[in-house]
ROVEX-224980 format. One line per field, with one value per residue: residue number from 1; residue in one letter; x, y negated, z of N, C-alpha, C, CB in turn. Coordinates in steps of 0.001 Angstrom, whole numbers, always signed. Atoms other than C-alpha are relative to their C-alpha. Glycine has a CB too. Layout:
<recs>
nr	c(NUM;...)
rest	c(A;...)
n.px	c(X;...)
n.py	c(Y;...)
n.pz	c(Z;...)
ca.px	c(X;...)
ca.py	c(Y;...)
ca.pz	c(Z;...)
c.px	c(X;...)
c.py	c(Y;...)
c.pz	c(Z;...)
cb.px	c(X;...)
cb.py	c(Y;...)
cb.pz	c(Z;...)
</recs>
This chain:
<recs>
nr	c(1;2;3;4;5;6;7;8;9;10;11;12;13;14;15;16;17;18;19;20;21;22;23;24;25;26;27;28;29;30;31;32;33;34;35;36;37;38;39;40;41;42;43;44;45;46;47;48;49;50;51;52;53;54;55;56;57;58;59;60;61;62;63;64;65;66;67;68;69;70;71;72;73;74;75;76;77;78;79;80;81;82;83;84;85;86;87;88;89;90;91;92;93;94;95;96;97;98;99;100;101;102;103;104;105;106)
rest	c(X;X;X;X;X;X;X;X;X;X;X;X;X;X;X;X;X;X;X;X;X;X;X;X;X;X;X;X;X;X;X;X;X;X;X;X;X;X;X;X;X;X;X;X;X;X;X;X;X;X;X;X;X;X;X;X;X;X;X;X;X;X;X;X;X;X;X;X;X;X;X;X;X;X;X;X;X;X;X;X;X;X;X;X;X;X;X;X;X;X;X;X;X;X;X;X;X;X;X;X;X;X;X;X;X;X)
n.px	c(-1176;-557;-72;-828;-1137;-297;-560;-1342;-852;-470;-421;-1072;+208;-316;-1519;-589;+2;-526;-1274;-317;-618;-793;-1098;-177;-628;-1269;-337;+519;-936;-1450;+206;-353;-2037;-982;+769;-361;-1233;+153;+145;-870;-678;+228;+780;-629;-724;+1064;+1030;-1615;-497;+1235;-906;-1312;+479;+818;-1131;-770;+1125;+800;-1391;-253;+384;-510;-806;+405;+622;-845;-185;+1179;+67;-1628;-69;+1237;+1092;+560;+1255;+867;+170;+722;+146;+495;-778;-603;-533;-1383;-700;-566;-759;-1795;-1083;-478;-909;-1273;-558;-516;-812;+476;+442;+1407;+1157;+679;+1469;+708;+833;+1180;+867;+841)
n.py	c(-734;-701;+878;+594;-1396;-226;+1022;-205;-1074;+492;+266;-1149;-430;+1498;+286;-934;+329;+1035;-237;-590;+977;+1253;-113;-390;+1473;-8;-935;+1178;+1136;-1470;+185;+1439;+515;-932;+388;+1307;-292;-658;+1097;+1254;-1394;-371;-1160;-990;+105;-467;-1020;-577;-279;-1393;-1434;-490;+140;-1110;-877;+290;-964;-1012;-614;-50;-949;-1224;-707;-784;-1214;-770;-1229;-638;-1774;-578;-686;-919;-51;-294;+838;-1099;-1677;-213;+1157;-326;+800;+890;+949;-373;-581;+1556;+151;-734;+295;+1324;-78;-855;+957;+1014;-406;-119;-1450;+77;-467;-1009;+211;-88;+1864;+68;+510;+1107)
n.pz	c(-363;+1886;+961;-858;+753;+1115;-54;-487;+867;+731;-135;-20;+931;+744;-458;-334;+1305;+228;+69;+1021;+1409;-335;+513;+1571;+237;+255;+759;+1182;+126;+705;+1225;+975;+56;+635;+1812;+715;+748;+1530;+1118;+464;+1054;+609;+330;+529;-1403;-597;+619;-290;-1820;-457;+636;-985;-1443;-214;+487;-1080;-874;+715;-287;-1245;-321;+818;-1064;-1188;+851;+169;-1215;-552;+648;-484;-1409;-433;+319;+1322;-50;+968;-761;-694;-1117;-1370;-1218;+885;-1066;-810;+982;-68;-1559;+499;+917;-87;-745;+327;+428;-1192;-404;-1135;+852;+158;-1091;+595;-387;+989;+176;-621;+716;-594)
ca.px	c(-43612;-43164;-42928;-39832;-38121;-38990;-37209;-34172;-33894;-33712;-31487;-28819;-29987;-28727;-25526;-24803;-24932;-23129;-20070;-20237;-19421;-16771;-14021;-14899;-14071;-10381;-10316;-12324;-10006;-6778;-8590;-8947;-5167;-4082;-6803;-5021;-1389;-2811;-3734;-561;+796;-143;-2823;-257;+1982;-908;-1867;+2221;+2380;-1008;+618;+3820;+1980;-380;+3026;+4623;+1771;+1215;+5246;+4804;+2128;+3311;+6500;+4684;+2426;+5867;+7111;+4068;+4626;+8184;+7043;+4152;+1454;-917;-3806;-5155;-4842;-7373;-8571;-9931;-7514;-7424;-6543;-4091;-2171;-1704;-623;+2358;+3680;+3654;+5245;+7653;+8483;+9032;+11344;+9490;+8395;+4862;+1942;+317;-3440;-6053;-8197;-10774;-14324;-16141)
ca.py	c(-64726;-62959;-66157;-66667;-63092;-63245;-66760;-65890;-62842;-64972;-66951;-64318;-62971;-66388;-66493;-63069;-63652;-66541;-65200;-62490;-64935;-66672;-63746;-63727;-67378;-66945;-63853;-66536;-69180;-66155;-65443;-68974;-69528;-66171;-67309;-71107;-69278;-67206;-70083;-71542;-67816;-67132;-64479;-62246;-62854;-61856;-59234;-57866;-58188;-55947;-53426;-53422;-53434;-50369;-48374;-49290;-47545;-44998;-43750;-44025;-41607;-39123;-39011;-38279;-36035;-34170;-33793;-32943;-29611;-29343;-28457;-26015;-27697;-27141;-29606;-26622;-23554;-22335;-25229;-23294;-24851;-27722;-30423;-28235;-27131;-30801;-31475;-29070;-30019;-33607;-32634;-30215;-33611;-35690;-32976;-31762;-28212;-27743;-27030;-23772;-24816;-23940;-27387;-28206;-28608;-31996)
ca.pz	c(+45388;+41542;+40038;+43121;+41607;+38373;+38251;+39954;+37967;+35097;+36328;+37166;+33842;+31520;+33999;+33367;+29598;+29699;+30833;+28866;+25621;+27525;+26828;+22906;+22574;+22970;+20389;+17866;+18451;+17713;+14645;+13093;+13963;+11940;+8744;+8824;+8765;+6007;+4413;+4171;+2413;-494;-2279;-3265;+84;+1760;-310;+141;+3959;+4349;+1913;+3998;+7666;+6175;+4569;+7916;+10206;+7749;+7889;+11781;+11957;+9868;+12051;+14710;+13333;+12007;+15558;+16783;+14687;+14892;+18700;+17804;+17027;+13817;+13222;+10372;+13138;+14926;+17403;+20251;+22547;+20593;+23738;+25395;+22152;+21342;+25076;+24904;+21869;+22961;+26040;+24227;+22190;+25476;+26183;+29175;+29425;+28557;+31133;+29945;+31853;+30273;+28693;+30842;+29237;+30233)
c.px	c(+593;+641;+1361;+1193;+27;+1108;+1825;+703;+371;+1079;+1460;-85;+1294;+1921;+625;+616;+897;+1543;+68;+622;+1020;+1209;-58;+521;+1778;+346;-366;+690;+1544;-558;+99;+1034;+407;-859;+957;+1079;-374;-386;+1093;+655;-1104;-685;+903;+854;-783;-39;+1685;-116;-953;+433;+1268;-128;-636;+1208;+936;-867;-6;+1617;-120;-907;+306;+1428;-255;-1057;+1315;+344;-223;+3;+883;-91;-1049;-1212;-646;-1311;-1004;+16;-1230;-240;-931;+120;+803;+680;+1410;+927;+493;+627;+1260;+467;+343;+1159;+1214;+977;+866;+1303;-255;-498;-1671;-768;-1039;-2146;-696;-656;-1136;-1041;-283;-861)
c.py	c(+708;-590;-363;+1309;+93;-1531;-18;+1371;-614;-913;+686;+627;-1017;-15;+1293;-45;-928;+153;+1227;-287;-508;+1296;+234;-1057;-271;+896;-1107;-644;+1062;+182;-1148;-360;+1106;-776;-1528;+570;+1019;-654;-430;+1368;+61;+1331;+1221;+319;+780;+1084;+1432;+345;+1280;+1005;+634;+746;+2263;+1516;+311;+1107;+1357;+1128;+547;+1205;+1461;+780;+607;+706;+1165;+653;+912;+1950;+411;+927;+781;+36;-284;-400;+801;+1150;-406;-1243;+28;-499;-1456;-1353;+476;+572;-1081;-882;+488;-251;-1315;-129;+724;-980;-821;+522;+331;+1588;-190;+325;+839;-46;+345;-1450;+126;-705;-1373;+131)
c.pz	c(-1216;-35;+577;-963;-1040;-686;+525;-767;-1598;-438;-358;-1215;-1086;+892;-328;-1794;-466;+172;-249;-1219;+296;-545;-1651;-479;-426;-1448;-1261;-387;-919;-1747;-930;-36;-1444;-1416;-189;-336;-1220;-1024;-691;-903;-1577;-506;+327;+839;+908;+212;+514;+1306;+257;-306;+702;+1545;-386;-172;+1523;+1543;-463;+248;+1928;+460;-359;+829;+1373;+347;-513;+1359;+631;-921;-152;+1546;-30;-172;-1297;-404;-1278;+831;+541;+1587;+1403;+1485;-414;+1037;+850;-1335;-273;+1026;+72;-1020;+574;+1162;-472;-847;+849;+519;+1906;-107;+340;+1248;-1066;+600;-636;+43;+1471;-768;+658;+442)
cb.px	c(-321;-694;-1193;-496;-174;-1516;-981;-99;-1027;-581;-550;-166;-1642;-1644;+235;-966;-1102;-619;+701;-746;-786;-60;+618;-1257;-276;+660;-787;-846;+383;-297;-891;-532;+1405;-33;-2524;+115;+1140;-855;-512;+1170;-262;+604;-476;+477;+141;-903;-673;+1360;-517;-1452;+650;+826;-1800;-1417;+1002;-50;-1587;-713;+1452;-227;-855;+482;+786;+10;-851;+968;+31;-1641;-518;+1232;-46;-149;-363;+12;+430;+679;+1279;+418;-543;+334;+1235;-1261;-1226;-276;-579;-913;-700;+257;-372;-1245;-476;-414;-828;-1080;+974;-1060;+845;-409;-920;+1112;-457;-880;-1444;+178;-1108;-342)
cb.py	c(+992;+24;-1088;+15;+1420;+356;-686;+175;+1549;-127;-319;+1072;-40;-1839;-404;+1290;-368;-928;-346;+345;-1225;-924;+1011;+366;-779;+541;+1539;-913;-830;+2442;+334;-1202;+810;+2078;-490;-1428;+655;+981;-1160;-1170;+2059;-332;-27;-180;-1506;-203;-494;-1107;-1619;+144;-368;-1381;-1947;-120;-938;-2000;-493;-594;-1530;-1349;-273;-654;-729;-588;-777;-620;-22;-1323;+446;-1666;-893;+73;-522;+1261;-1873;+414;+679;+1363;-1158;+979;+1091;-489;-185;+1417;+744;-720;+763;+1485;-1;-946;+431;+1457;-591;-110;-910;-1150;+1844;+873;-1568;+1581;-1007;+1229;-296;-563;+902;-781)
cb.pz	c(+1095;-1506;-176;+2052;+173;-673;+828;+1679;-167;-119;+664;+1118;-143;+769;+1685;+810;-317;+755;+997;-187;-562;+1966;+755;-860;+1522;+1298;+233;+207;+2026;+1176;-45;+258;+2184;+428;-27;+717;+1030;-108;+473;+1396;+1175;-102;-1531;-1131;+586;-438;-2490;-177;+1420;-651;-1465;+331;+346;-1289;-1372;+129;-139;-2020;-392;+663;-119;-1699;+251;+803;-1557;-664;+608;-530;-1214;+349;+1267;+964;+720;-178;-357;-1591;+1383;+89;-754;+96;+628;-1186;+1072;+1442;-1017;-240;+1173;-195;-1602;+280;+1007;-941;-486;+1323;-583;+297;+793;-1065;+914;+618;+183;+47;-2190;+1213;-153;-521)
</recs>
Protein backbone atom coordinates (compact mmCIF):
# COMPACT_ATOMS: atom_id res chain seq x y z
CA UNK A 1 0.00 0.00 0.00
CA UNK A 2 3.31 2.65 0.42
CA UNK A 3 4.74 1.42 -2.58
CA UNK A 4 0.74 2.37 -4.12
CA UNK A 5 1.33 6.25 -2.50
CA UNK A 6 4.66 6.59 -2.77
CA UNK A 7 4.24 5.85 -6.62
CA UNK A 8 1.47 8.04 -7.29
CA UNK A 9 3.07 10.71 -5.39
CA UNK A 10 5.75 10.52 -7.76
CA UNK A 11 3.84 10.58 -10.36
CA UNK A 12 1.94 13.82 -9.58
CA UNK A 13 5.40 14.86 -8.49
CA UNK A 14 7.21 14.53 -12.39
CA UNK A 15 3.71 16.00 -13.79
CA UNK A 16 3.87 18.77 -11.57
CA UNK A 17 7.42 19.57 -12.70
CA UNK A 18 6.77 19.15 -16.01
CA UNK A 19 4.50 21.82 -16.43
CA UNK A 20 6.26 23.95 -14.54
CA UNK A 21 9.05 24.17 -17.60
CA UNK A 22 6.36 24.46 -20.11
CA UNK A 23 5.83 28.44 -19.44
CA UNK A 24 9.79 29.11 -19.70
CA UNK A 25 9.93 27.66 -23.16
CA UNK A 26 8.14 30.50 -24.81
CA UNK A 27 10.37 33.23 -22.86
CA UNK A 28 13.58 31.00 -24.38
CA UNK A 29 12.27 30.94 -27.70
CA UNK A 30 11.59 35.35 -27.22
CA UNK A 31 15.09 35.45 -26.23
CA UNK A 32 16.81 33.61 -29.17
CA UNK A 33 14.59 35.77 -31.57
CA UNK A 34 15.90 39.22 -29.87
CA UNK A 35 19.94 37.60 -29.88
CA UNK A 36 19.34 36.64 -33.92
CA UNK A 37 17.94 40.41 -34.50
CA UNK A 38 20.94 41.50 -32.57
CA UNK A 39 22.88 39.64 -34.68
CA UNK A 40 21.96 41.19 -37.68
CA UNK A 41 22.91 44.97 -35.79
CA UNK A 42 25.92 45.65 -35.28
CA UNK A 43 28.48 45.84 -31.99
CA UNK A 44 28.32 49.38 -31.82
CA UNK A 45 24.40 49.56 -32.92
CA UNK A 46 23.91 47.47 -30.16
CA UNK A 47 26.08 49.01 -27.92
CA UNK A 48 24.05 52.67 -29.03
CA UNK A 49 20.47 51.34 -28.63
CA UNK A 50 21.31 50.05 -24.85
CA UNK A 51 22.83 53.54 -24.21
CA UNK A 52 19.69 55.21 -25.60
CA UNK A 53 17.00 52.64 -23.86
CA UNK A 54 19.15 53.21 -20.36
CA UNK A 55 19.25 57.43 -20.98
CA UNK A 56 15.59 56.95 -21.96
CA UNK A 57 14.49 55.14 -18.51
CA UNK A 58 16.86 57.05 -16.63
CA UNK A 59 15.14 60.70 -17.86
CA UNK A 60 11.73 58.93 -17.08
CA UNK A 61 12.48 58.34 -13.60
CA UNK A 62 13.86 61.37 -12.67
CA UNK A 63 10.62 63.06 -13.95
CA UNK A 64 8.82 61.28 -11.82
CA UNK A 65 10.86 61.41 -9.02
CA UNK A 66 10.70 65.48 -9.71
CA UNK A 67 6.93 65.44 -9.41
CA UNK A 68 6.92 63.31 -6.78
CA UNK A 69 8.50 66.38 -4.82
CA UNK A 70 6.95 69.09 -6.56
CA UNK A 71 3.83 67.52 -4.47
CA UNK A 72 5.65 67.14 -1.05
CA UNK A 73 7.47 64.42 -1.04
CA UNK A 74 11.31 64.06 0.11
CA UNK A 75 13.07 60.68 -0.37
CA UNK A 76 16.09 62.40 2.23
CA UNK A 77 13.28 63.53 5.06
CA UNK A 78 12.54 61.80 7.81
CA UNK A 79 10.83 58.39 6.64
CA UNK A 80 8.64 57.60 9.52
CA UNK A 81 5.66 57.69 7.35
CA UNK A 82 7.56 56.70 4.61
CA UNK A 83 4.43 54.71 2.56
CA UNK A 84 1.87 57.26 3.27
CA UNK A 85 4.09 60.40 2.44
CA UNK A 86 4.82 58.83 -0.93
CA UNK A 87 0.98 57.99 -1.35
CA UNK A 88 -0.09 61.67 -1.12
CA UNK A 89 2.25 63.08 -3.22
CA UNK A 90 1.40 60.57 -5.88
CA UNK A 91 -2.09 61.30 -5.39
CA UNK A 92 -1.44 65.10 -5.15
CA UNK A 93 0.27 64.37 -8.74
CA UNK A 94 -2.89 62.46 -10.08
CA UNK A 95 -4.53 65.53 -9.06
CA UNK A 96 -6.64 63.90 -6.46
CA UNK A 97 -6.61 65.12 -2.94
CA UNK A 98 -4.48 63.09 -0.75
CA UNK A 99 -5.78 60.52 1.97
CA UNK A 100 -4.20 61.65 5.27
CA UNK A 101 -4.48 57.64 6.91
CA UNK A 102 -2.07 56.76 8.77
CA UNK A 103 0.35 53.66 6.90
CA UNK A 104 -0.61 50.57 8.10
CA UNK A 105 2.24 48.26 9.46
CA UNK A 106 2.15 44.58 7.95
Amino acid sequence: MNFKKLSGFAVSASMTLSLLSLPSLPANAATSDAAASGAAMSKQELKAQKKADRQARRAKKNAELSTLEKNGYSPSANQTNYPQNLQNAQQKAAGQKPTNAPAVAP
